[in-house]
C-alpha positions in Angstrom: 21.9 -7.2 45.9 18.8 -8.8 45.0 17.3 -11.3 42.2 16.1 -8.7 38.9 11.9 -11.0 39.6 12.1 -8.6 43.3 13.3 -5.4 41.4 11.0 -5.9 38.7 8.4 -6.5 41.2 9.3 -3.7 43.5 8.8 -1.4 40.2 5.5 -2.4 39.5 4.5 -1.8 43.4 5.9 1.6 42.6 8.3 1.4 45.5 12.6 1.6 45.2 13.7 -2.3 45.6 15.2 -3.4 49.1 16.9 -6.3 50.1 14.0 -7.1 52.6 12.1 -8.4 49.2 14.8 -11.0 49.1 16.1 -11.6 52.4 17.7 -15.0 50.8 19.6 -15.0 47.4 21.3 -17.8 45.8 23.6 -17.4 42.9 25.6 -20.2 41.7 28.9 -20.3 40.8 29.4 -24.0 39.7 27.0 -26.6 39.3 27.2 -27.7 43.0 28.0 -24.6 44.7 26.2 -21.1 45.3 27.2 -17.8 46.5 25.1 -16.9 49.5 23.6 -13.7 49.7 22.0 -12.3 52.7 19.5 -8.9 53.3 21.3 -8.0 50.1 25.0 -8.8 51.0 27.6 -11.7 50.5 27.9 -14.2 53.0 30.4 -17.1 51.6 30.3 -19.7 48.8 28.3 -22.8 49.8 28.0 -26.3 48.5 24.4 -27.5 48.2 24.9 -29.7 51.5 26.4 -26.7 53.6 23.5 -24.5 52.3 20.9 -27.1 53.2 22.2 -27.3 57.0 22.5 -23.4 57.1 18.9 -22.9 56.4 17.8 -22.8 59.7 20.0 -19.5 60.7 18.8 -18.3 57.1 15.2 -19.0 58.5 15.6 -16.1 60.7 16.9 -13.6 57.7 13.7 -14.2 55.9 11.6 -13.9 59.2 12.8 -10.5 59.8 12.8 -9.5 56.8 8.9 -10.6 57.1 8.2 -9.0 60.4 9.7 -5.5 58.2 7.7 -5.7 55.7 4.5 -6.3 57.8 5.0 -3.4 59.8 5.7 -1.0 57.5 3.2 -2.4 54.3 -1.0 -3.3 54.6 -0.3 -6.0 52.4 2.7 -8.6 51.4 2.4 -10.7 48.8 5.0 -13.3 48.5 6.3 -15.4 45.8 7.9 -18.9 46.4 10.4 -20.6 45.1 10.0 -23.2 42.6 7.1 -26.0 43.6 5.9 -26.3 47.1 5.8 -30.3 47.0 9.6 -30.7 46.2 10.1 -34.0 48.9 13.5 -33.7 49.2 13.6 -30.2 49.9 11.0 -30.0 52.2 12.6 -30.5 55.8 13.5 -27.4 56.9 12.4 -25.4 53.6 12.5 -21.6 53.7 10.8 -20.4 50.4 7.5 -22.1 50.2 4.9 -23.9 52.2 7.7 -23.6 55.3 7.7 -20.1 55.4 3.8 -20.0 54.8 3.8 -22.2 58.2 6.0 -19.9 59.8 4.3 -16.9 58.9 0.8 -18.1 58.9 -0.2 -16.8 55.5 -2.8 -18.1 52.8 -1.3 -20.1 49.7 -2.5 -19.2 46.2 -1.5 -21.8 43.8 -0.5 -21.4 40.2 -0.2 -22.8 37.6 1.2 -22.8 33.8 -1.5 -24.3 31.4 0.9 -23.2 28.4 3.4 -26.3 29.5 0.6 -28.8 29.8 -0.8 -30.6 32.4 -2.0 -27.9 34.1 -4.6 -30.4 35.9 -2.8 -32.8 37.2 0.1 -30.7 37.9 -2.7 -28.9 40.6 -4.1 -32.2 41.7 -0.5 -33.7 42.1 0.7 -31.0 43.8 -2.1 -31.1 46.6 -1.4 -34.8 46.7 1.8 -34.0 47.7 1.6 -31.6 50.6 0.3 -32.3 53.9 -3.1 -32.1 55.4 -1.9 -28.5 57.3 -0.4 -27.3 53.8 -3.3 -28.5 52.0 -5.6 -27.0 54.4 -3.2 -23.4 53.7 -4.0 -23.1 49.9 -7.1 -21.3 49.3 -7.7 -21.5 45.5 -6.1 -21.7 42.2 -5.1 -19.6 39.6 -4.4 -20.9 35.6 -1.6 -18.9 34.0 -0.7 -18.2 30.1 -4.4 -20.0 29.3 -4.9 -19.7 24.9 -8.2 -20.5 23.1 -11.8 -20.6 24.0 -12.3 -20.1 28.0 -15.7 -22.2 27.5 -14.0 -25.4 26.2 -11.9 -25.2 29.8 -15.2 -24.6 31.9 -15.7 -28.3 32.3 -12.5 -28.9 33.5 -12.4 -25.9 36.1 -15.2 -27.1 37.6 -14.3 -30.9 38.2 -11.1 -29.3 39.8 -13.6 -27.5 42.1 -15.3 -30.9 42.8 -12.7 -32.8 43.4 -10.4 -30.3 45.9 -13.4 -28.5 47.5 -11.0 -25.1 46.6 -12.1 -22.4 44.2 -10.5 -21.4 40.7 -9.7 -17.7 41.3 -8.2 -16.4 38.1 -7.7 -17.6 34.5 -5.1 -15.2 32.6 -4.7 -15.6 29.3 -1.2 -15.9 27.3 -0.4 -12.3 26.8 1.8 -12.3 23.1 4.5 -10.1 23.0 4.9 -8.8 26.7 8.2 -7.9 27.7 9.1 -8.2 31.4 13.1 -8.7 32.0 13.9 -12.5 32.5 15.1 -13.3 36.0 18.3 -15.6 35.7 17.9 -16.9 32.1 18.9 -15.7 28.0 15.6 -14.4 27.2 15.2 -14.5 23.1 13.2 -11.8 21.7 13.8 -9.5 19.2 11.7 -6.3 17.6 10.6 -6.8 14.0 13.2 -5.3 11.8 12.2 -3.1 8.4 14.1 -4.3 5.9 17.5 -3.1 6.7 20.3 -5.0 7.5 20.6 -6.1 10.7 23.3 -4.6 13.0 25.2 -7.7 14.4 26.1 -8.0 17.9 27.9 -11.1 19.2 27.7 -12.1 22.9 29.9 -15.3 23.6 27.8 -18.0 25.5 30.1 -18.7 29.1 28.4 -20.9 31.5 28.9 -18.1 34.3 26.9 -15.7 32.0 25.5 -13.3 34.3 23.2 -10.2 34.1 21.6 -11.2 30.8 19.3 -8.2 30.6 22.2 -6.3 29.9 21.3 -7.6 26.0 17.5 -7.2 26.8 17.6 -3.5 25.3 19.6 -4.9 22.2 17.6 -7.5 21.5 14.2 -5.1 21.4 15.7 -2.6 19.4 14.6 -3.2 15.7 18.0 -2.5 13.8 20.0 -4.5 16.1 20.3 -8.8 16.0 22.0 -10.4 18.9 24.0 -13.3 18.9 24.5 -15.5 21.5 27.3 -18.1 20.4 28.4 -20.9 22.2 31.7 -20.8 19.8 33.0 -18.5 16.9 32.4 -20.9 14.1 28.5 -20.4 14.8 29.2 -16.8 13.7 29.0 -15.6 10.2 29.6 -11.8 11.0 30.3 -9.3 13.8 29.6 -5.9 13.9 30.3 -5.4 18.1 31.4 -8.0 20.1 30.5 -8.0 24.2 32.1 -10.1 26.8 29.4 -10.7 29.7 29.4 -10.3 32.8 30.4 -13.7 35.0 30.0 -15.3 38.0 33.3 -16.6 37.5 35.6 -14.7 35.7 38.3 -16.6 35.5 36.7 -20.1 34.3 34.5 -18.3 31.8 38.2 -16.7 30.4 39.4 -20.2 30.4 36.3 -21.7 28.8 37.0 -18.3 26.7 39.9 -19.5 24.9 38.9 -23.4 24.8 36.4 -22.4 22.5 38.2 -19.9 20.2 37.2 -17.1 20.7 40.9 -14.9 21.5 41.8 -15.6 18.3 38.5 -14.5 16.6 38.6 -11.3 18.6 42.3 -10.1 17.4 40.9 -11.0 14.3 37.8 -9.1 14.6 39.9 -6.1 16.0 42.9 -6.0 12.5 39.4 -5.4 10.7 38.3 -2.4 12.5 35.6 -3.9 15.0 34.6 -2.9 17.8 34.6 -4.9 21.1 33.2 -3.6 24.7 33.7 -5.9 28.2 31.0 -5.4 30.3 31.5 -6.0 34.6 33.3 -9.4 34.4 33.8 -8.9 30.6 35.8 -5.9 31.4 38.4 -7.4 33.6 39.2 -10.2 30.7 40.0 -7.3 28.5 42.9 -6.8 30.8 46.3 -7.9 31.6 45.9 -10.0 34.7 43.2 -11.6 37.0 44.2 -11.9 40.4 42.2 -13.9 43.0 44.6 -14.3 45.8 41.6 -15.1 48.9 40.1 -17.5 46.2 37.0 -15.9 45.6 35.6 -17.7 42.8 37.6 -21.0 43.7 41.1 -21.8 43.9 43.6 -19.0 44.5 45.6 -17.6 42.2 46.4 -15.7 39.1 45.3 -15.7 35.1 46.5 -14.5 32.3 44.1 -11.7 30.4 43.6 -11.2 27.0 46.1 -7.8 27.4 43.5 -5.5 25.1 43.4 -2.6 28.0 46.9 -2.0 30.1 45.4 -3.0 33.3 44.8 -5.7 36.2 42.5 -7.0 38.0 42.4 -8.0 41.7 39.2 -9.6 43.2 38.2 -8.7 47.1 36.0 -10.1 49.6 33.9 -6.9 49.8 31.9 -6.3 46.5 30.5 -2.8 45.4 27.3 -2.7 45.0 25.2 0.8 43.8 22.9 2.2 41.8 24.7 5.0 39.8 23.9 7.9 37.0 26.2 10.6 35.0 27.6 10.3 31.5 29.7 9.5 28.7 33.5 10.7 29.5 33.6 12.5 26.5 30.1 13.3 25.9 27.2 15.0 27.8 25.0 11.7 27.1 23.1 10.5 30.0 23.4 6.7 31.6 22.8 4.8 34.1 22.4 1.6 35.7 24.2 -0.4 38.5 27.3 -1.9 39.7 28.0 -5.0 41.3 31.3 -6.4 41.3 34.1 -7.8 43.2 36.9 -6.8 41.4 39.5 -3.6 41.8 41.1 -2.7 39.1 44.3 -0.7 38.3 46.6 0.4 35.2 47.4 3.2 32.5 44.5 1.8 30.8 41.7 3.6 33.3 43.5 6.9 32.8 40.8 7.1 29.5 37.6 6.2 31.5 34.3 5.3 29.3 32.0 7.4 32.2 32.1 9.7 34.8 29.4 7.9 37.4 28.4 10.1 40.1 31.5 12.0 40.2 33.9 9.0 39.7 35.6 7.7 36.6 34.4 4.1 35.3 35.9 1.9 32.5 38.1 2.5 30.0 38.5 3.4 26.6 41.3 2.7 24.2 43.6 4.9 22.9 42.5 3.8 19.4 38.6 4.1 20.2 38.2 0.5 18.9 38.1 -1.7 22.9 35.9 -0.3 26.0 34.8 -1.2 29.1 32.8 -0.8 32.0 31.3 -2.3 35.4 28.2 -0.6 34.4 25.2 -3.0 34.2 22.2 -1.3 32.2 24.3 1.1 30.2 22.3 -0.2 27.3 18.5 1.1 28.8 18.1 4.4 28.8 17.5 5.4 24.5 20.2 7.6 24.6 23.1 5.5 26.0 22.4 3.0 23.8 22.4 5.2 20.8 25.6 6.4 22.0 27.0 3.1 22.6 25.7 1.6 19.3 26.9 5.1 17.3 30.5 4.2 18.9 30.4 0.4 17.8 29.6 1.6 14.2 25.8 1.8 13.8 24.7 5.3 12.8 20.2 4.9 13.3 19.5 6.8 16.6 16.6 4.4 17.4 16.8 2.8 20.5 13.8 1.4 22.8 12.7 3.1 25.8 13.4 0.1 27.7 11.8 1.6 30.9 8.6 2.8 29.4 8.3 -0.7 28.1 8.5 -2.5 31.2 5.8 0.1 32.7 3.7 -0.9 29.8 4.1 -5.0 30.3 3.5 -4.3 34.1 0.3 -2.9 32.9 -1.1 -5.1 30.9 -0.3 -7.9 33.3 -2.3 -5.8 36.4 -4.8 -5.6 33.8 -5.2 -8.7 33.0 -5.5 -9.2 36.5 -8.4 -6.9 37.3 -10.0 -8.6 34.4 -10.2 -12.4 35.1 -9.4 -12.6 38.9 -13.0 -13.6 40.7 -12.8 -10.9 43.3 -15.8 -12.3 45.6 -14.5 -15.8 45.8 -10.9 -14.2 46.0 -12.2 -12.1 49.5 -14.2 -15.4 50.1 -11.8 -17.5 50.5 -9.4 -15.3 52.4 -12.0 -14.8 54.9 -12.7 -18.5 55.4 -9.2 -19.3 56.3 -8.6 -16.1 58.6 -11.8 -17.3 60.2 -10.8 -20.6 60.7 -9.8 -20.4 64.1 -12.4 -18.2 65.3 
């Protein structure tokens, strides 16, 4: 289990993703409290106060996942985590200038010009760090830069003046690239020709996970997707998904706070279609059961009883990467699974795939309610078609979603190779692996 930034970036290296590209994952589950994931498996819920004392033993996770990578790779490039002059954070950090101590590695700094500021942000930020840190970052880089590169030139070289450290790249905003979002609702959407617009609602839970599940949806041009906080933001539904959650049972409370039981019976006496996805899926059933308290307190809720089954959540999640087909067609799909939960009842007796030689999901008896612990089933073009043609939509036009990520990793390397200042790029690393000599 990693964050989607490393897979995305394991993809563009060409290489299959390993947990070694994020030795240390943090995915909360309430507003003061994370799931701690180490080389890519669960190690217990954390507040932020426990997780800041455990750094130091997580310290050794991400060294060896270092020392891994170095021996097997020629070169590692590593991303940080947020800014590297975050005060509080900085005894005992991990993700930035820390492990660049640790590690003894060169520091590129960047920078977003598009949110403003971009000067002082880079000036600030130096301010901030010590004279060992400061003495670590070897040059700059300006991201998402618009307009004329000669009205910046000025600027770019006072910040040469005043730090003594090169400017080694300014890339421009690239419009319309598509790389999937790491851990937020992305909103973009294909143009659409004229026809009406195929409506799929996705409630808005605040343990929304895995939101480029929708990313496929959201691209394809006869398709608008709906993210709604409540029902009465909706005008229409064609399909309705339940997300998947980092908290299944609070997001099914939060569920029926806002409405939205009753608008899905509704939505159901008038023929639509609804499909649970991961977390989504076990709300369609009977029961949630979380007797080790899991996702907080122990015990039991109530589902919304559309699929005759139950769900009981385990200390050991599943976690693969998984292909096969439509239960009752010979339509490819494939994606991942990652899930605590075990479920049982009549209801899986009509699975929705057959994934590598096991059943997954269900469907109901009267076609109209599915669901699945499939993430992905949406990317490749013929799932989706398949999925949409069940929900009601009859254009077989889905988006390659794969070939488009391969061409937004493209234009980004490109972009690369055509504003990155190699020579003070290689100058610059030499001066500070020479420093010492």
């Amino acid at each position: 289990e990693i964050g989607r930034a490393q897979s995305v970036q394991a993809a563009a290296c060409g290489l299959p993703a390993h947990s070694d590209m994020n030795p240390v994952l943090l995915k909360p589950t309430t507003d003061t409290c994370a799931q701690v994931i180490i080389h890519g498996r669960v190690l217990q819920n954390q507040s932020a106060t426990q997780y800041h004392d455990y750094k130091k033993v997580a310290k050794q996770a991400v060294l060896a996942s270092w020392r891994r990578l170095t021996a097997q790779y020629q070169t590692v490039v590593v991303e940080g985590a947020g800014s590297p002059a975050e005060i509080n954070l900085r005894a005992g950090d991990i993700a930035n200038m820390g492990f660049a101590e640790a590690v003894d590695c060169p520091v590129i700094l960047i920078a977003d010009i598009d949110r403003g500021g971009v000067f002082a942000h880079i000036v600030g930020t130096l301010a901030l760090l010590s004279a060992a840190e400061q003495n670590r970052v070897i040059g700059f880089v300006i991201n998402r830069f618009r307009g004329d590169i000669a009205l910046l030139q000025s600027g770019l070289d006072w910040l040469e003046a005043e730090t003594g450290k090169p400017v080694l790249a300014v890339l421009p905003y690239l419009h319309d690239l598509y790389l999937e979002a790491e851990d937020a609702l992305s909103s973009r959407h294909a143009r659409n020709d004229g026809e009406q617009a195929f409506t799929v609602v996705v409630p808005h839970l605040p343990s929304f996970s895995n939101h480029t599940d929708f990313d496929p949806l959201q691209l394809h041009p006869g398709v608008r997707v709906v993210f709604a906080g409540g029902p009465e933001d909706i005008q229409g539904a064609d399909l309705i998904v339940l997300p998947g959650s980092k908290s299944v049972r609070r997001d099914l409370a939060r569920l029926r706070q806002q409405g939205w039981e009753e608008f899905i019976q509704r939505h159901l006496r008038y023929g639509g279609k609804v499909l649970g996805i991961c977390g989504g899926f076990q709300m369609l059933g009977r029961a949630i059961h979380d007797p080790h308290g899991q996702e907080g307190d122990a015990g039991s809720a109530v589902g919304l009883g559309l699929l005759d089954m139950e769900t009981t959540l385990q200390a050991h999640k599943c976690l693969r990467q998984v292909g096969g087909v439509f239960a009752e067609q010979a339509v490819p799909v494939a994606g991942y699974e990652i899930h605590m939960g075990v479920c049982g009842g009549p209801a899986l007796a009509r699975p929705l795939f057959k994934l590598d030689g096991a059943d997954d999901g269900a469907l109901s008896v009267d076609g109209q309610i599915a669901g699945s612990y499939l993430h992905g089933l949406f990317d490749l073009p013929e799932a989706c078609n398949a999925l949409l043609a069940w929900a009601g939509y009859r254009q077989a036009r889905a988006v390659d979603f794969n070939a488009l990520r391969e061409a937004g990793i493209d234009r980004i390397a490109d972009s690369w190779a055509a504003h990155c200042d190699g020579a003070k790029l290689d100058s610059a690393l030499a001066r500070f692996y020479a420093r010492d000599c």
